[in-house]
DRENLUMPA-415468 format. One record per residue (C-alpha): residue in one letter; x, y, z. Coordinates in steps of 0.25 Angstrom, whole numbers, plus 5000, padded with zeros to 4 digits. Layout:
REM residues N
[dogu 'A',[X,Y,Z]]
...
//
This chain:
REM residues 484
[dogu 'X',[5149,4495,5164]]
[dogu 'X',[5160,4502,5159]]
[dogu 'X',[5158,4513,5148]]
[dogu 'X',[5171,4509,5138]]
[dogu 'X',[5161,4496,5137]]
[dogu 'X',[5148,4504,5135]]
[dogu 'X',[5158,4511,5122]]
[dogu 'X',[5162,4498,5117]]
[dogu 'X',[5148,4493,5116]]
[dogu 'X',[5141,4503,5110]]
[dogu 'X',[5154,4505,5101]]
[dogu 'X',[5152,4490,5096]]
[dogu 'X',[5134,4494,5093]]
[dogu 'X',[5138,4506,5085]]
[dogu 'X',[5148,4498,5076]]
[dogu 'X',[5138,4486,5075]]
[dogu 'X',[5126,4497,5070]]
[dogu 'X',[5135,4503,5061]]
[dogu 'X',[5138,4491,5053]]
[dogu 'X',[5125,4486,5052]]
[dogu 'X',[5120,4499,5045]]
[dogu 'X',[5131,4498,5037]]
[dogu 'X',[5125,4486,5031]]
[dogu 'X',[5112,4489,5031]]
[dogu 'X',[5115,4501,5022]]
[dogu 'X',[5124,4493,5014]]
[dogu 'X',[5115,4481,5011]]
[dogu 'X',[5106,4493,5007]]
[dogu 'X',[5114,4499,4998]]
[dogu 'X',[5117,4487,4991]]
[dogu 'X',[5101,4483,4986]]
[dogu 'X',[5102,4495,4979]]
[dogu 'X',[5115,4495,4971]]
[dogu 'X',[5121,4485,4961]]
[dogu 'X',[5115,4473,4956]]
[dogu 'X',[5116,4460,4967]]
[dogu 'X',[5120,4448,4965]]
[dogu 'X',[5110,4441,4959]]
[dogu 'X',[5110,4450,4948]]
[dogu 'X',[5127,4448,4946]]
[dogu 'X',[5128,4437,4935]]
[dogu 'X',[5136,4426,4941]]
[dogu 'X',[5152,4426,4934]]
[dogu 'X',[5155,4414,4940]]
[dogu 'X',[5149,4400,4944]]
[dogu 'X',[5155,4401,4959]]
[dogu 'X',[5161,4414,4967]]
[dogu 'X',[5165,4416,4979]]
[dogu 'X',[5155,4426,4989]]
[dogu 'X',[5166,4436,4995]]
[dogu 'X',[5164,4445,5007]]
[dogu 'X',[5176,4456,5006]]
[dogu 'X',[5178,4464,5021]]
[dogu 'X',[5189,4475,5019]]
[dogu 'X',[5191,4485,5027]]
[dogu 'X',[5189,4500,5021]]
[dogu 'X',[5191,4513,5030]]
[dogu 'X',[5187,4523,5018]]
[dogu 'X',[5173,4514,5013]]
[dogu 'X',[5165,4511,5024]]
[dogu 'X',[5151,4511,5015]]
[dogu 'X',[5147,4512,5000]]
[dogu 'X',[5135,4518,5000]]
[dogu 'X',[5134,4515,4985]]
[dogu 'X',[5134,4499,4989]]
[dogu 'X',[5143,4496,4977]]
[dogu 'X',[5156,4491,4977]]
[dogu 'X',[5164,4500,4969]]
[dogu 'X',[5174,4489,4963]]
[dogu 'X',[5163,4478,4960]]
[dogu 'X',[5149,4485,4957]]
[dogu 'X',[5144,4471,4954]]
[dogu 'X',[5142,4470,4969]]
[dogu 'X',[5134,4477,4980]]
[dogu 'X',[5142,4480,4990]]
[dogu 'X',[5141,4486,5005]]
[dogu 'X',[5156,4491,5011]]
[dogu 'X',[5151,4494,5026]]
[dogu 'X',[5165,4497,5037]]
[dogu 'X',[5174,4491,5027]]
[dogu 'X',[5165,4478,5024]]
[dogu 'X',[5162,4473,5010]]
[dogu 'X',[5150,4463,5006]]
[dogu 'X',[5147,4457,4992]]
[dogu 'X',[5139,4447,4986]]
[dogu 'X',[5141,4434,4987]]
[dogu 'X',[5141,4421,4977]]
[dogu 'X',[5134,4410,4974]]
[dogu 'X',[5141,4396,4980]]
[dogu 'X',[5150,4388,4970]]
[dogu 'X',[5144,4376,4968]]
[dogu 'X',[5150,4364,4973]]
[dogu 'X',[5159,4355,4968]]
[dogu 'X',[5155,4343,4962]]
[dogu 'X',[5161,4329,4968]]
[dogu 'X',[5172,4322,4959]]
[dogu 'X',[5164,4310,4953]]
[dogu 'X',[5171,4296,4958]]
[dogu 'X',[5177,4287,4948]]
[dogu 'X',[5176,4272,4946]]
[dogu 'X',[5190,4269,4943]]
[dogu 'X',[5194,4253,4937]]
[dogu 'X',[5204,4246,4945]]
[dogu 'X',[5217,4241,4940]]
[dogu 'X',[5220,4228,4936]]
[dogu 'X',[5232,4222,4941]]
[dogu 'X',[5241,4225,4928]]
[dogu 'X',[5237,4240,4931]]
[dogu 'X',[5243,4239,4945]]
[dogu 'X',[5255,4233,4941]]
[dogu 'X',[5257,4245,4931]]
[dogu 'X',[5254,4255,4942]]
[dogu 'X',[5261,4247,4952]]
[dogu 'X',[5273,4247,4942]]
[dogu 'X',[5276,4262,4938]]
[dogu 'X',[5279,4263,4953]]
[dogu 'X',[5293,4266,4959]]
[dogu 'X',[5299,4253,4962]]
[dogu 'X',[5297,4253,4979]]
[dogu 'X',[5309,4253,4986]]
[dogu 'X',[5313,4247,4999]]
[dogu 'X',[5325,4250,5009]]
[dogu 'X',[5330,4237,5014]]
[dogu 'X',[5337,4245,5026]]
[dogu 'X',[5322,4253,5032]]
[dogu 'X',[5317,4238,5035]]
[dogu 'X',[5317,4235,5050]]
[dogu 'X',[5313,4220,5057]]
[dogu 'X',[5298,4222,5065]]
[dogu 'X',[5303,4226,5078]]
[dogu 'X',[5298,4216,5085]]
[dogu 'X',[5296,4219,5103]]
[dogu 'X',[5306,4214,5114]]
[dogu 'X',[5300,4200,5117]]
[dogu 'X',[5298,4197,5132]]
[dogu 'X',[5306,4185,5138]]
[dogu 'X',[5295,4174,5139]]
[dogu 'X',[5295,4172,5155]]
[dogu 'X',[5304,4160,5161]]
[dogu 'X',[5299,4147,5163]]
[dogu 'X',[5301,4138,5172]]
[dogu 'X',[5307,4123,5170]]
[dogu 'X',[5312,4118,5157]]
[dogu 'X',[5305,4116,5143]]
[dogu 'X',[5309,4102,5137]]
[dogu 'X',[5304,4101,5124]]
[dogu 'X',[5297,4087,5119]]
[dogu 'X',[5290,4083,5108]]
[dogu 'X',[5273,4079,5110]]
[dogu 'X',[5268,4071,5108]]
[dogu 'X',[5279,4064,5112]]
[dogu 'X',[5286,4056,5103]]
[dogu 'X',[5287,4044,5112]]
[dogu 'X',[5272,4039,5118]]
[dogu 'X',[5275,4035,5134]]
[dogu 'X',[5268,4021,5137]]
[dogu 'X',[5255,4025,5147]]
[dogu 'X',[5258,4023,5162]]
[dogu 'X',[5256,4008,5167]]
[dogu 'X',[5242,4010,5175]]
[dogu 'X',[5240,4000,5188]]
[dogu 'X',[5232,3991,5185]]
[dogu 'X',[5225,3978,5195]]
[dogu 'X',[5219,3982,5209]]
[dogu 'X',[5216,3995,5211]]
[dogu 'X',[5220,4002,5223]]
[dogu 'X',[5221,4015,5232]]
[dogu 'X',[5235,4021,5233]]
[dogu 'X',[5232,4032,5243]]
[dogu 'X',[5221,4039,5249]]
[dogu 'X',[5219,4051,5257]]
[dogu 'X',[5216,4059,5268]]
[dogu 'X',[5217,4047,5280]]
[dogu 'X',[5216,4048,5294]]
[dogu 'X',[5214,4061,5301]]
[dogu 'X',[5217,4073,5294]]
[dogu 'X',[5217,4087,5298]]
[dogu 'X',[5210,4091,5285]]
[dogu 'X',[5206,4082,5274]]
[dogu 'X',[5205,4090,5261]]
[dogu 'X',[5201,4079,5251]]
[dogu 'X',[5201,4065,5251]]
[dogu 'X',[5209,4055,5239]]
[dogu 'X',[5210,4043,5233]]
[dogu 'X',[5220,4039,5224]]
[dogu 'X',[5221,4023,5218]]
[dogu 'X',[5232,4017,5210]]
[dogu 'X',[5224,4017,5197]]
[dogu 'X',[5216,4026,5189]]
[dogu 'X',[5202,4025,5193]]
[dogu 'X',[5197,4036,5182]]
[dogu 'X',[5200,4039,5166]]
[dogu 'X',[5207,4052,5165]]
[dogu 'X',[5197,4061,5163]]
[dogu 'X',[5190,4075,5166]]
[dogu 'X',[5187,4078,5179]]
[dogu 'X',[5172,4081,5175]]
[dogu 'X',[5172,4066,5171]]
[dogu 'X',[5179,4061,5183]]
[dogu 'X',[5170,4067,5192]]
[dogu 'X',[5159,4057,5186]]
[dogu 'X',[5166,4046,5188]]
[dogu 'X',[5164,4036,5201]]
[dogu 'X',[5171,4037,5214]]
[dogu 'X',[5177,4024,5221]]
[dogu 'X',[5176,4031,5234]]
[dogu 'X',[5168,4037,5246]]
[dogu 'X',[5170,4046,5256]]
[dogu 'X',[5162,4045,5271]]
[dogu 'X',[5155,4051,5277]]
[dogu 'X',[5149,4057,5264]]
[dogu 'X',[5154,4070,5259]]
[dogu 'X',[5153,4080,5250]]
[dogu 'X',[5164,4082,5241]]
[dogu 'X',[5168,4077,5227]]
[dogu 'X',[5177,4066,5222]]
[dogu 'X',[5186,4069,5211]]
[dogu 'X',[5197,4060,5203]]
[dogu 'X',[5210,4066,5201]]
[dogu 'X',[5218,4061,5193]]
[dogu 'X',[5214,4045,5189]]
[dogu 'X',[5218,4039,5202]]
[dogu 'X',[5215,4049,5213]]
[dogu 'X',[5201,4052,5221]]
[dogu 'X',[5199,4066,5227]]
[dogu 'X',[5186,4070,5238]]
[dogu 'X',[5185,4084,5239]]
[dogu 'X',[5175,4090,5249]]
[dogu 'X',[5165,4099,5245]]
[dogu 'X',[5158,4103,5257]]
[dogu 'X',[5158,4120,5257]]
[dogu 'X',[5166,4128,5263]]
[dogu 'X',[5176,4117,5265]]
[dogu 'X',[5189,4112,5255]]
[dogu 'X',[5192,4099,5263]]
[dogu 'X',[5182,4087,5268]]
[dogu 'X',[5175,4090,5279]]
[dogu 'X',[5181,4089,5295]]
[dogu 'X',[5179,4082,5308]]
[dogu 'X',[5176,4068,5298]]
[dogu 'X',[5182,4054,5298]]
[dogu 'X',[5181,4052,5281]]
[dogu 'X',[5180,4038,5275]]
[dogu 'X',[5184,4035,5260]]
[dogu 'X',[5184,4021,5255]]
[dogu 'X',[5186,4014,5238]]
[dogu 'X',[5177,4004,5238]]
[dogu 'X',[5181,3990,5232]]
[dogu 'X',[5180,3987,5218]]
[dogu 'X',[5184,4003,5214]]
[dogu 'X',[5190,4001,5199]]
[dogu 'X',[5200,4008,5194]]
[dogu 'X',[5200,4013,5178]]
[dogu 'X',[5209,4004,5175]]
[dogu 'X',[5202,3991,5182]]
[dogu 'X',[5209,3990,5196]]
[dogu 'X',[5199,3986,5207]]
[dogu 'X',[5199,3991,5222]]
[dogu 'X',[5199,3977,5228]]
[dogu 'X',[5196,3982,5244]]
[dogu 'X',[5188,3996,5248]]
[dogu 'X',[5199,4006,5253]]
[dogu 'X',[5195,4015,5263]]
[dogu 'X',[5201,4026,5270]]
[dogu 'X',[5197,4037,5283]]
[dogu 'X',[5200,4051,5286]]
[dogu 'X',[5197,4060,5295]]
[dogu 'X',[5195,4076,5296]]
[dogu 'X',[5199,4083,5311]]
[dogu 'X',[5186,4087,5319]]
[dogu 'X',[5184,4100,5321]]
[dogu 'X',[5196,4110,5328]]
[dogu 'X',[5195,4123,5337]]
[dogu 'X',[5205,4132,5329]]
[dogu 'X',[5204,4142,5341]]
[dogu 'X',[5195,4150,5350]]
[dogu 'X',[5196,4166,5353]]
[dogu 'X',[5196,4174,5363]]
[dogu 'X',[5205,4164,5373]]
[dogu 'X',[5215,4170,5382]]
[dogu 'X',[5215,4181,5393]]
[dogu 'X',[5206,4192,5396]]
[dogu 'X',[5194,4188,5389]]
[dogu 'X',[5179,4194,5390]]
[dogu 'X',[5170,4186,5398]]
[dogu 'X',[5159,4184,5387]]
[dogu 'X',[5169,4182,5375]]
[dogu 'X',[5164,4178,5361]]
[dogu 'X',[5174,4164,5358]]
[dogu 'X',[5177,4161,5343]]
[dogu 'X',[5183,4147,5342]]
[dogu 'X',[5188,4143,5327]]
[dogu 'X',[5187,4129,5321]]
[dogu 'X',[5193,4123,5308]]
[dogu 'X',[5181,4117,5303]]
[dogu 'X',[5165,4119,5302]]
[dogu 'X',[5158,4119,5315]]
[dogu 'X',[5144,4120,5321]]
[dogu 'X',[5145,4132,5331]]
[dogu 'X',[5135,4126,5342]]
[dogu 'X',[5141,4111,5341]]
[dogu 'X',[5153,4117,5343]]
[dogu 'X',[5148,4125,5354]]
[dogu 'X',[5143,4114,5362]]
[dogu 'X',[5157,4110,5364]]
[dogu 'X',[5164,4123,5370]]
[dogu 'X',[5165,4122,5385]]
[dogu 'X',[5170,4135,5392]]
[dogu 'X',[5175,4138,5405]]
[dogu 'X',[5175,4151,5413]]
[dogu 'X',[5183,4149,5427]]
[dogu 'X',[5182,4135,5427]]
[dogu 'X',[5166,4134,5423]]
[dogu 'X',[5161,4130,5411]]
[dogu 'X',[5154,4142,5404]]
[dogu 'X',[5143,4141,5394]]
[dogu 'X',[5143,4149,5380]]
[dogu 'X',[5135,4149,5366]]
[dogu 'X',[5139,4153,5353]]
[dogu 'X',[5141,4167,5349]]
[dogu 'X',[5131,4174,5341]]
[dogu 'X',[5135,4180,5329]]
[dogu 'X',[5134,4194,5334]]
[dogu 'X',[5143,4190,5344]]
[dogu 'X',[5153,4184,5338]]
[dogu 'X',[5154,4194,5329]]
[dogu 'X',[5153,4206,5340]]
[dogu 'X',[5165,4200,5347]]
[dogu 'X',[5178,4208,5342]]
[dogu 'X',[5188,4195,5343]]
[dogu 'X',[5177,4184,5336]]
[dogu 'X',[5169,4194,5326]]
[dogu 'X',[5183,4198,5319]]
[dogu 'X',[5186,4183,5318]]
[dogu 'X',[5173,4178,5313]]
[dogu 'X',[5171,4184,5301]]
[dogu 'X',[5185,4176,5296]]
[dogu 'X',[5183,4163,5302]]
[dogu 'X',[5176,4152,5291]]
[dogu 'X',[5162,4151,5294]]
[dogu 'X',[5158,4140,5302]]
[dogu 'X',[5171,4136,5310]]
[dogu 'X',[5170,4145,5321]]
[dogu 'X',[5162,4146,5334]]
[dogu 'X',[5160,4160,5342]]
[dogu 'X',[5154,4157,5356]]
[dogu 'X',[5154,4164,5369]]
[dogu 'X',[5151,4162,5384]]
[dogu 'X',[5134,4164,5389]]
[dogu 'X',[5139,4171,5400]]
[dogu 'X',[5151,4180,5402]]
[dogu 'X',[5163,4171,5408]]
[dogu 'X',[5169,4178,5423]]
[dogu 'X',[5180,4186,5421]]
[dogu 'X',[5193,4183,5424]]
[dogu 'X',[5189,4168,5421]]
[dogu 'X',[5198,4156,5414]]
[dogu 'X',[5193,4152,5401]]
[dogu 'X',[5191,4138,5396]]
[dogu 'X',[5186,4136,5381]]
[dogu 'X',[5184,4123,5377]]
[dogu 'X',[5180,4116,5365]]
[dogu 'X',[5176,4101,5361]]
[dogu 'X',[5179,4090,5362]]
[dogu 'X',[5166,4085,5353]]
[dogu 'X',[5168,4100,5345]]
[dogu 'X',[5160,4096,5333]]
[dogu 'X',[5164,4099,5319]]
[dogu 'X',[5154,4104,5308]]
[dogu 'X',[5160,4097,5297]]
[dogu 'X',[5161,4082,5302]]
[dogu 'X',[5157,4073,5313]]
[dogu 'X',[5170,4072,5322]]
[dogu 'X',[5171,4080,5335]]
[dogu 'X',[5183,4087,5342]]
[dogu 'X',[5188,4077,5353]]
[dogu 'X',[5197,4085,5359]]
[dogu 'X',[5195,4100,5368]]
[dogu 'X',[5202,4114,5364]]
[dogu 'X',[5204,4124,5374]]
[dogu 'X',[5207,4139,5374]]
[dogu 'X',[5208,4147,5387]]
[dogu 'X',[5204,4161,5391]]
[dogu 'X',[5202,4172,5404]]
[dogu 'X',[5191,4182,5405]]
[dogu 'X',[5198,4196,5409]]
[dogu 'X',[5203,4198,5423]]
[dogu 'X',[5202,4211,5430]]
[dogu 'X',[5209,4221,5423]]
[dogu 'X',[5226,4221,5429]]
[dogu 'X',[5240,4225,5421]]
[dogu 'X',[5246,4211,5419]]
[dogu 'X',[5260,4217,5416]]
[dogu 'X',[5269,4230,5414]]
[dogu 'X',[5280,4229,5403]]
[dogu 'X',[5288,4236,5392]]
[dogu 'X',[5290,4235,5378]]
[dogu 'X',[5305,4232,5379]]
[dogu 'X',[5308,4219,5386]]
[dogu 'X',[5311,4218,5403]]
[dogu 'X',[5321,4230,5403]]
[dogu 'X',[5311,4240,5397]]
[dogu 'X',[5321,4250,5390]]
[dogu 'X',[5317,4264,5388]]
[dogu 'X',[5309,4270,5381]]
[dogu 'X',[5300,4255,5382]]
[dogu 'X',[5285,4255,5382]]
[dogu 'X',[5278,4250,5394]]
[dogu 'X',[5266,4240,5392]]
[dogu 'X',[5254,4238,5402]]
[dogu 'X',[5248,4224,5400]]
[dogu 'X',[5235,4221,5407]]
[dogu 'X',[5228,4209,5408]]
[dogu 'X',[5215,4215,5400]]
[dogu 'X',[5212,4224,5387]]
[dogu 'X',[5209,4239,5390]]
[dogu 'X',[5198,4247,5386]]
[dogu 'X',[5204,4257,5376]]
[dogu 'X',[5192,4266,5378]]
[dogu 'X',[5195,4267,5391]]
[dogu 'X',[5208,4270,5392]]
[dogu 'X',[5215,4281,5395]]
[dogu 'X',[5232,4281,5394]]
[dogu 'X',[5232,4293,5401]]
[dogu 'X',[5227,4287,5415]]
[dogu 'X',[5241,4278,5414]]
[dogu 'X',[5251,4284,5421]]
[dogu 'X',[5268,4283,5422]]
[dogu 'X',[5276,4286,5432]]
[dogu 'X',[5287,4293,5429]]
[dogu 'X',[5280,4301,5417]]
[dogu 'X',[5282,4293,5405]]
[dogu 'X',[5288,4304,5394]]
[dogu 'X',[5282,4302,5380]]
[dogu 'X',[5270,4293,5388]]
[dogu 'X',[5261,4285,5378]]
[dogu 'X',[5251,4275,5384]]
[dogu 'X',[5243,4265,5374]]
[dogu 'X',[5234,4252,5376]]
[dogu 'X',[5231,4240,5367]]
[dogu 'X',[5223,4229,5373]]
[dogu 'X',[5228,4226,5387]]
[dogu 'X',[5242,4234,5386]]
[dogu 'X',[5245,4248,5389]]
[dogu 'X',[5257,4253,5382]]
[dogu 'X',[5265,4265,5389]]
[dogu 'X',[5275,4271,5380]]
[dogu 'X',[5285,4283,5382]]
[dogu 'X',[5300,4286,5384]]
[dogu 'X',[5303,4278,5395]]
[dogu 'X',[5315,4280,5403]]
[dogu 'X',[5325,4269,5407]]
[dogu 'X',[5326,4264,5421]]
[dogu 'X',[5314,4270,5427]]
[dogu 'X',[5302,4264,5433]]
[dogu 'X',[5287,4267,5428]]
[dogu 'X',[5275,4266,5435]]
[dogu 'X',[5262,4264,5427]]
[dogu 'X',[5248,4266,5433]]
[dogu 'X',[5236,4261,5427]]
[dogu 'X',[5224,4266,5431]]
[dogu 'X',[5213,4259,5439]]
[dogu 'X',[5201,4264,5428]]
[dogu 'X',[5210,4255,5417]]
[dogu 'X',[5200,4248,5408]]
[dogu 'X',[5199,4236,5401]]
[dogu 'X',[5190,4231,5391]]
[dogu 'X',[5181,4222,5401]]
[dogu 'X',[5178,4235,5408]]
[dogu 'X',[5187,4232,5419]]
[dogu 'X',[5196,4244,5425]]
[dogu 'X',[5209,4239,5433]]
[dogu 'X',[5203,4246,5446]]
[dogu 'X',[5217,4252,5453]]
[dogu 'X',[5229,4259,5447]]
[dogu 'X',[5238,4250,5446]]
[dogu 'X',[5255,4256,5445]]
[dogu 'X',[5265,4246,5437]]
[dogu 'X',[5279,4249,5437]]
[dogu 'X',[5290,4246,5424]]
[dogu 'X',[5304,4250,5424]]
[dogu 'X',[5311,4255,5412]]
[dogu 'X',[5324,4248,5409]]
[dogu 'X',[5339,4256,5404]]
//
């Protein structure tokens, strides 16, 4: 601590002292003196209570407790401070007492109004409302004619047929690929106009075999619609031969009779194979197949009719399970797109031999889920197990001539193992500058600055894998040459 603070401090306790005692003394010094306040007779009915501070080097005390300009009142000078008696509060002012004025008849409004200036307007200070910029209504197509409604001329009704009734046109008929709605349509009205609430109560002239779910709807006075409403589909139901016939005696609203019934047929496709996957070269000899159709089907009635054959014998499968199907990398991505119930995953019960000709067969009799009609006819698709691992071919990127600085491609007959493999085993003779060796499936890609009419040779090595666990079992030395 540092001793100009200590000073300071005990400076500061000195003045403080000091100046009580002063007061003290002072308060003192005034009980015994001149009268106090309460014994001053009040001069006036409100004062105002003063407190003078002046500063006064030469009087610093009165030991008489008098101020010698006003004896009336005790007083206490202390360092230049002067105290005195304070006054009683003025009393507070009373509140100005509300008036209940008389309002003015309307002769007294006029004379008020009339000893006004005359009000004066300036013509030139009035402006138009400045009304905003209006946005060009948008263009409209076509032409407006103007016509007067009602109109002032009535138009006679339209002559309706009268006599026999009979059916213009009918539809679907025949075989169809697809039969969204079936319709009627006679040459007379057959129903008031009216809500379609309404119409749905009214009688049907028609009938559809075999039965089926749907709804028959007017439209219009003349026209019969069938709408399926079977779920999951917006069109009548496949692989089924359909019947719809007007019985005779149908009357129309206007009294034609249907003299003879009126029948017609139509039928919907049985069901199609839209494709099957995995087909082609280098299969796995326990593949899981995912055949597509274009309608509902039941997977084991279906199954009954695929026929497989592996190297010219018939091999047996079963349907995939779930798991399965959805383990397997080619079918679980598909499946999960594909509409429920048109699809059929199955697989072979025992693995098929490799390097084997595939035969995949389906129908005839492949039954549909939706109607009773069966395929008649057999599809086909084709496939090989994987051969032994071998290099099918040795090319470039740039056509026959392979100009510098052309990639070189490596084709082999199966997929590689990425895991396994290793570009740094590959080797090129002569050195390849800027060498860069990549795979994707069953290619091997060799990049670099190659150098025009000179002769590469490329050996892959005899630990080359593939992804059947097969390895290529000698080095094996492939030439190219680089054209100018």
């Amino acid at each position: 601590m540092s001793t100009r603070g200590t000073k300071a401090r005990t400076g500061r306790r000195l003045t403080a002292f000091a100046l009580t005692a002063a007061l003290i003394l002072g308060a003192c010094s005034g009980d015994d003196g001149g009268p106090s306040s309460s014994d001053e007779p009040s001069t006036s009915g409100a004062s105002t209570s003063t407190t003078d501070a002046t500063t006064d080097p030469t009087n610093t005390t009165d030991p008489g407790g008098s101020d010698p300009t006003n004896p009336g009142l005790g007083f206490v000078g202390v360092s230049g401070i002067k105290l005195s008696e304070g006054s009683a509060v003025a009393n507070a002012a009373e509140p100005v007492p509300l008036i209940d004025g008389t309002p003015l008849d309307q002769p007294s409004l006029d004379a008020v109004i009339a000893r006004l200036p005359e009000w004066m307007v300036d013509a030139s200070l009035a402006q138009p409302f400045n009304w905003p910029v209006e946005t060009k209504p948008a263009p409209r197509a076509g032409v407006t004619v103007d016509g007067e409604f009602p109109a002032p001329q009535q138009v006679d009704p339209v002559d309706v047929a009268t006599g026999p009734l009979n059916v213009l046109r009918f539809q679907p008929e025949g075989d169809v690929v697809i039969a969204p709605f079936a319709s009627i349509t006679f040459d007379q009205p057959m129903v008031p106009i009216s809500t379609v609430s309404q119409l749905d109560q009214a009688s049907v002239p028609a009938t559809i075999s075999p039965p089926l779910a749907g709804r028959w709807q007017w439209i219009g006075t003349r026209t019969l619609r069938f709408d399926a409403t079977e779920a999951g589909a917006d069109r009548l139901p496949m692989a089924t031969e359909y019947t719809i016939e007007i019985p005779a005696g149908t009357t129309s609203a206007t009294g034609g009779v249907l003299a003879e019934a009126v029948s017609f047929q139509f039928a919907t496709p049985p069901v199609t194979v839209q494709s099957i996957q995995p087909t082609g070269e280098s299969l796995p000899l326990a593949p899981v197949f995912l055949a597509r159709f274009d309608q509902l089907i039941d997977p084991p009635a279906v199954l009954a009719t695929v026929v497989i054959t592996a190297g010219g014998e018939t091999w047996p499968v079963r349907l995939a399970t779930d798991e399965e199907a959805a383990a397997d990398p080619l079918v679980g991505a598909q499946i999960e797109s594909l509409p429920a119930g048109r699809w059929l995953a199955f697989r072979p019960v025992d693995p098929f031999p490799a390097d084997a000709a595939l035969e995949i067969s389906i129908g005839p009799g492949t039954p549909s889920a939706e109607g009773p009609l069966t395929t008649t006819a057999t599809v086909t698709y084709s496939g090989h197990t994987y051969e032994p691992l071998r290099i099918t071919e040795v090319a470039c990127g740039y056509g026959p001539n392979c100009p510098p600085p052309t990639d070189i491609y490596v084709t082999l007959n199966n997929a590689l193992d990425l895991s396994l493999f290793d570009p740094a085993v590959i080797t090129i003779e002569p050195e390849l500058a800027g060498e860069v060796i990549g795979v994707y499936g069953n290619t091997i890609t060799i990049a670099g600055a190659t150098i025009g009419r000179t002769e590469y040779t490329i050996t892959l090595p005899a630990g080359l894998t593939d992804i059947y666990g097969q390895q290529l079992g000698n080095d094996d030395d492939r030439t190219i040459t680089i054209g100018s």
